[in-house]
C-alpha positions in Angstrom: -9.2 -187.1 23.3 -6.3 -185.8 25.2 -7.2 -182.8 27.7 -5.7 -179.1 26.7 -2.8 -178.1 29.5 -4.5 -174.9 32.0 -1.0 -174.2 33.0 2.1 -173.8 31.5 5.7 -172.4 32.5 7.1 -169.3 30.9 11.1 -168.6 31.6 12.3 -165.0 30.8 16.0 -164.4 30.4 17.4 -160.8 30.7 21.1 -160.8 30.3 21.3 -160.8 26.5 23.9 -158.6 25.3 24.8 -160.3 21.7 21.7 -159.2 20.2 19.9 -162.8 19.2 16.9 -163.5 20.1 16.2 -166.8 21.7 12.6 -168.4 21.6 12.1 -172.6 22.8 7.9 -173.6 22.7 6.8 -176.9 24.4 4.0 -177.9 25.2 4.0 -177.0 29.1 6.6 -173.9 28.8 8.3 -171.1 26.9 11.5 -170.0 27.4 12.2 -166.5 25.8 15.3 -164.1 25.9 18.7 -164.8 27.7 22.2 -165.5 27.0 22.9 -168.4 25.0 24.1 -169.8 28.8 20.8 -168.7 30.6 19.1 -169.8 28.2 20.1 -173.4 28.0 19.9 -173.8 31.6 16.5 -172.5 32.2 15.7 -175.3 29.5 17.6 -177.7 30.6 15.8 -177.0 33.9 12.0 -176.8 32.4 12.7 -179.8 30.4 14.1 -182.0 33.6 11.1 -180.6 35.7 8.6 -181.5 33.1 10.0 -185.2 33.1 10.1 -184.9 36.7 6.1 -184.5 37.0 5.5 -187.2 34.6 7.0 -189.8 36.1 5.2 -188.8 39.1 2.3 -188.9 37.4 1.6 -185.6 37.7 0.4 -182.9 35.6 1.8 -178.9 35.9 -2.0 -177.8 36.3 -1.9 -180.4 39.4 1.1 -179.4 41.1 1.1 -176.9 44.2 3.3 -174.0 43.9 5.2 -174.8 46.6 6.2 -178.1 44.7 6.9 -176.7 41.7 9.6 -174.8 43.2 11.4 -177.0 44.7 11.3 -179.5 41.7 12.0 -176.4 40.1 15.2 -175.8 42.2 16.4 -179.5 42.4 16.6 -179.3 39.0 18.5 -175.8 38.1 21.8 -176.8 36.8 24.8 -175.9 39.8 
């Protein structure tokens, strides 16, 4: 039986001025809010992180802070 994530990413996006309301669920992170840019990026960022930590081997609930952010950062569209 696979074991329930502890930890799991949530990306908020305040600069939504056109008045839809973006919500994307995954299994480690949510992504709410945004403009339609900000919001793809923080996903495109959450989704390359995630794949990041698996083919480390890792799991979110296993990864120090510190690491996080940096994969976090490596990954954030320029």
């Amino acid at each position: 039986m696979k074991k329930a994530s502890t930890a799991h990413l949530l990306g908020i996006g305040l600069d939504n001025n056109d008045g839809h309301k973006r919500i994307t669920r995954a299994e480690t992170f949510s992504i709410v809010g945004g403009s339609e840019e900000t919001h793809e990026r923080m996903t495109e960022t959450l989704i390359k992180t995630v794949e990041d930590l698996k083919s480390r081997g890792r799991a979110l609930e296993d990864t120090e802070s510190r690491e996080l952010a940096e994969i976090l950062h490596r990954n954030t569209p320029g």
